[in-house]
C-alpha positions as protocol buffer text, in pm:
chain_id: "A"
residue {
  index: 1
  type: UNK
  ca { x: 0 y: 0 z: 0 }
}
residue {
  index: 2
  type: UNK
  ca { x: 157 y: 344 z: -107 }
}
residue {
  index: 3
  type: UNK
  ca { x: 44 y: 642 z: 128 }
}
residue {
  index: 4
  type: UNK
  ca { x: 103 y: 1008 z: 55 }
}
residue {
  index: 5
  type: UNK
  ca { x: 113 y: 1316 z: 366 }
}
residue {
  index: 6
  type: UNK
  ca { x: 134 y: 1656 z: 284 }
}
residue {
  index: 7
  type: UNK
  ca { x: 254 y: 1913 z: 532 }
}
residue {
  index: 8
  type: UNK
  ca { x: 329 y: 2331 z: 555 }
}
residue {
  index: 9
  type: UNK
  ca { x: 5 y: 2440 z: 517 }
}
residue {
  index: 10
  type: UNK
  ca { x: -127 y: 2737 z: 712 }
}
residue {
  index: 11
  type: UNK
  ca { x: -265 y: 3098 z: 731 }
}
residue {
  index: 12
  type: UNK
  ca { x: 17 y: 3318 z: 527 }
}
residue {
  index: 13
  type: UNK
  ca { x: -54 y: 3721 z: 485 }
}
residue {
  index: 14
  type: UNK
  ca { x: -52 y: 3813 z: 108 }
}
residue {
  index: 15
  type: UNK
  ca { x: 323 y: 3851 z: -38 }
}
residue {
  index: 16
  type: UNK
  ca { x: 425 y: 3547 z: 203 }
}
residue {
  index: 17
  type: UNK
  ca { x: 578 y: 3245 z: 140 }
}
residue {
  index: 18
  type: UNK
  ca { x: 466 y: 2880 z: 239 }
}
residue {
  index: 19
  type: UNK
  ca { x: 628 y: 2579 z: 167 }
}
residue {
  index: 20
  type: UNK
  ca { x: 435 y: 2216 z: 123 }
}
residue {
  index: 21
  type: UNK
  ca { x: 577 y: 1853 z: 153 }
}
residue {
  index: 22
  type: UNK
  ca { x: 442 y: 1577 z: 36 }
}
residue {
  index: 23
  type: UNK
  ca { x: 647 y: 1227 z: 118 }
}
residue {
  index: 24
  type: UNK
  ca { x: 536 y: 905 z: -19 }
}
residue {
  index: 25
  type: UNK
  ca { x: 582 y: 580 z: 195 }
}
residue {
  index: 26
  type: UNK
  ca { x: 476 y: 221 z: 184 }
}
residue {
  index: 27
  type: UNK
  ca { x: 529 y: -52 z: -119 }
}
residue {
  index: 28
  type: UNK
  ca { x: 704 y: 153 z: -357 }
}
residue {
  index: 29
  type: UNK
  ca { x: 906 y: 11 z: -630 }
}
residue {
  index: 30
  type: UNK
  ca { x: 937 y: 378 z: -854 }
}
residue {
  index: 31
  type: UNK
  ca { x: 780 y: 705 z: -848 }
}
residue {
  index: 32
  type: UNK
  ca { x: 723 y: 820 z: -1181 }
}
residue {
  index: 33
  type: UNK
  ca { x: 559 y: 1170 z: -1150 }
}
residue {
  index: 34
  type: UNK
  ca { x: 504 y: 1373 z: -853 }
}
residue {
  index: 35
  type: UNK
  ca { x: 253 y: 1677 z: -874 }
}
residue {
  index: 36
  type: UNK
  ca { x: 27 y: 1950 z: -684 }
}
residue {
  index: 37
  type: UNK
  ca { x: -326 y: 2044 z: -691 }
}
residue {
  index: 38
  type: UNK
  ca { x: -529 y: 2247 z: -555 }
}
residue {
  index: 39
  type: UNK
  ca { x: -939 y: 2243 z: -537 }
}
residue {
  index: 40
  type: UNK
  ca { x: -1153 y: 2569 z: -402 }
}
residue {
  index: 41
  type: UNK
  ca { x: -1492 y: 2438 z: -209 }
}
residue {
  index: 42
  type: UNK
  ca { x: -1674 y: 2221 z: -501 }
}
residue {
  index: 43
  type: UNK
  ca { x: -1475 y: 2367 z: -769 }
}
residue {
  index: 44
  type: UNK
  ca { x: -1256 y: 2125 z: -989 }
}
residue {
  index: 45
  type: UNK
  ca { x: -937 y: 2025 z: -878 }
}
residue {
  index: 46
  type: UNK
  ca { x: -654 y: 2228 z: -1102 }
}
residue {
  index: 47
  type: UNK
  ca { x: -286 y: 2150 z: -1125 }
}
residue {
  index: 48
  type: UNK
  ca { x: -64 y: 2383 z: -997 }
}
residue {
  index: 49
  type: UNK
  ca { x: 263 y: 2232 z: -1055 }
}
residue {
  index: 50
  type: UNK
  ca { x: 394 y: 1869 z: -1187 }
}
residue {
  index: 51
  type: UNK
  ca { x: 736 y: 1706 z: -1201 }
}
residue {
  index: 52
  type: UNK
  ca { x: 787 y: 1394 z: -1425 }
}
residue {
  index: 53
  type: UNK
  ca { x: 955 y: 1388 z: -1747 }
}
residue {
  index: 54
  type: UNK
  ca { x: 911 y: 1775 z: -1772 }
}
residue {
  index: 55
  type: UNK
  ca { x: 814 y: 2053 z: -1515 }
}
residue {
  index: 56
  type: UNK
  ca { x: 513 y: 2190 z: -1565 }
}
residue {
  index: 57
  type: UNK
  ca { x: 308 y: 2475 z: -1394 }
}
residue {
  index: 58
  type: UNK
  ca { x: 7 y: 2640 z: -1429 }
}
residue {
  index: 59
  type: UNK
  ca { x: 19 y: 3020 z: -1560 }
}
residue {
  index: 60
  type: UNK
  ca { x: -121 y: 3156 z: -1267 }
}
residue {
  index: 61
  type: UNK
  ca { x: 164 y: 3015 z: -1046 }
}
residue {
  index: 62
  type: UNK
  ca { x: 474 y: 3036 z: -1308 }
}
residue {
  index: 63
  type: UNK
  ca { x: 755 y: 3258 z: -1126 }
}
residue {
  index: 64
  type: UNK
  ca { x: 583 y: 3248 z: -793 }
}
residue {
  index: 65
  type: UNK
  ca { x: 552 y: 2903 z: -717 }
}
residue {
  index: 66
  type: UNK
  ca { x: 850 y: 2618 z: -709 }
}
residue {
  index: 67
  type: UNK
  ca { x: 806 y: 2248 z: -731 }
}
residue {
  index: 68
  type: UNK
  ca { x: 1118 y: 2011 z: -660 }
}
residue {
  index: 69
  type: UNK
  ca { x: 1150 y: 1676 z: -562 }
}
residue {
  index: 70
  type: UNK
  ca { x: 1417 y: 1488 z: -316 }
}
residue {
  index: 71
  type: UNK
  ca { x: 1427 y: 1127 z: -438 }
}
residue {
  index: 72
  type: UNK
  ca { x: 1603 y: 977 z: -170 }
}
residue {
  index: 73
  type: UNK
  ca { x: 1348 y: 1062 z: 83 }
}
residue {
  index: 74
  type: UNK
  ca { x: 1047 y: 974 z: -232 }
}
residue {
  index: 75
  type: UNK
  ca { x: 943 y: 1379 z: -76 }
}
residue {
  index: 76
  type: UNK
  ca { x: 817 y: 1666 z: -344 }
}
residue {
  index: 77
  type: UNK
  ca { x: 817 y: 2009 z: -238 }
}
residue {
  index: 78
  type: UNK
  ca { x: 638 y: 2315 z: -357 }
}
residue {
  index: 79
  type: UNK
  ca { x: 780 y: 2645 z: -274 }
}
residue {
  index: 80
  type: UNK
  ca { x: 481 y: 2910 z: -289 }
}
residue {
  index: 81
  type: UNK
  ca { x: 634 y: 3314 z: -270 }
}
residue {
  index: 82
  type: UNK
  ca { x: 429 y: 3588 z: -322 }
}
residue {
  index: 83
  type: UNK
  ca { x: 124 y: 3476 z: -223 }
}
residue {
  index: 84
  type: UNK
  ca { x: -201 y: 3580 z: -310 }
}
residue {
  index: 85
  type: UNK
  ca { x: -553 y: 3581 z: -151 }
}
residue {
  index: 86
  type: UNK
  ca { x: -640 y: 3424 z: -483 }
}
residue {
  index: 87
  type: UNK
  ca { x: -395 y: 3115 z: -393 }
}
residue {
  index: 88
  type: UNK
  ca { x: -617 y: 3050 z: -114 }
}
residue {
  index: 89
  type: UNK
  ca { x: -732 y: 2638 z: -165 }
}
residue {
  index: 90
  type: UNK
  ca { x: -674 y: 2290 z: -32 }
}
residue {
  index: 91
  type: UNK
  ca { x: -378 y: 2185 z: -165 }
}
residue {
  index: 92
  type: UNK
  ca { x: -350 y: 1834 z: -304 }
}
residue {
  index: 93
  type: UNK
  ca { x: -59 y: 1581 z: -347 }
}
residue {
  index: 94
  type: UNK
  ca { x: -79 y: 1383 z: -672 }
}
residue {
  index: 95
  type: UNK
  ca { x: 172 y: 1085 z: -748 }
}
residue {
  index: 96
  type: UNK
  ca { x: 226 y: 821 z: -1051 }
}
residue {
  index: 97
  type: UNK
  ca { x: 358 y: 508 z: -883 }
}
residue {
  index: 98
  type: UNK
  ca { x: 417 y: 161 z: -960 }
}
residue {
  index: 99
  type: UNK
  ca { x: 429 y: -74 z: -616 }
}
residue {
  index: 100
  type: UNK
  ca { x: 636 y: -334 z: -497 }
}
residue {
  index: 101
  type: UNK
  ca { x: 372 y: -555 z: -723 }
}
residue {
  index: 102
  type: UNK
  ca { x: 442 y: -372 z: -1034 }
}
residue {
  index: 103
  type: UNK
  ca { x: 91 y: -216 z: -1025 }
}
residue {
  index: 104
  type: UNK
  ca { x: 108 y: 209 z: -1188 }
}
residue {
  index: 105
  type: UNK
  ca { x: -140 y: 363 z: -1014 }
}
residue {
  index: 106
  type: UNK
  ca { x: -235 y: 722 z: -950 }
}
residue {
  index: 107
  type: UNK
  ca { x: -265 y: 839 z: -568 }
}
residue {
  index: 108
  type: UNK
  ca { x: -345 y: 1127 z: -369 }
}
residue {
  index: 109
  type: UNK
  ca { x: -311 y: 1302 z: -62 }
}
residue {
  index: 110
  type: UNK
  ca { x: -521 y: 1390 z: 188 }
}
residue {
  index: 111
  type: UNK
  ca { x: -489 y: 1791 z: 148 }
}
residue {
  index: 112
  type: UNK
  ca { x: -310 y: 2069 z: 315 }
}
residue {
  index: 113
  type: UNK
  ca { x: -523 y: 2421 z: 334 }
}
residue {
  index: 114
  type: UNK
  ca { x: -337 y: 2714 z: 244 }
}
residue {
  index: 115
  type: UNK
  ca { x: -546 y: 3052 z: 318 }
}
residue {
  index: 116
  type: UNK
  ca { x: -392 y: 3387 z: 214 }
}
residue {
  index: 117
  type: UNK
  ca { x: -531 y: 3657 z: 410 }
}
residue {
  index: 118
  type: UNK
  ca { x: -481 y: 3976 z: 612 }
}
């Protein structure tokens, strides 16, 4: 079983920085892709950032927010600077792994909330 916990989120005034982890434990054989999301009350769930064979962010976030990942510890980290209220959201971890069985499967945190306020 492959488990992912995110961490870092938290009340941050606007022009702050936060910084999310995400570390993936359990049965894994390789992480493929690691990626965040973020979803605002019923709205859909939108990618922020996502590190696989390319980086990719979303336009909003390009040149404010960071993703990087630290293999050894199977950990992906998003740096977030100059934050707006607009940022405000749950932030999801998103990951692309095949298990000790061989199995590719996509899992998912259980969500960090980041609020950006005065």
């Amino acid at each position: 079983q492959v488990q992912l916990v995110e961490s870092g989120g938290g009340l941050v005034q606007p022009g702050g920085s936060l910084r999310l982890s995400c570390t993936a434990s359990g049965s894994i054989f390789i992480i493929r892709a690691m990626s965040w999301w973020r979803q605002v009350a019923d709205n859909e769930r939108e990618l922020v950032a996502g590190s696989g064979s390319r980086t990719v962010y979303a336009d909003s976030v390009k040149g404010r927010f960071t993703i990087s990942r630290d293999n050894a510890k199977n950990t992906v980290y998003l740096q977030m600077n100059s934050l707006k209220p607009e940022d405000t959201a749950v932030y999801y971890c998103g990951g692309v792994i095949t298990s000790a069985t061989m199995s590719t499967d996509n899992y998912w945190g259980e969500g960090t909330q980041v609020t950006v306020s005065s």
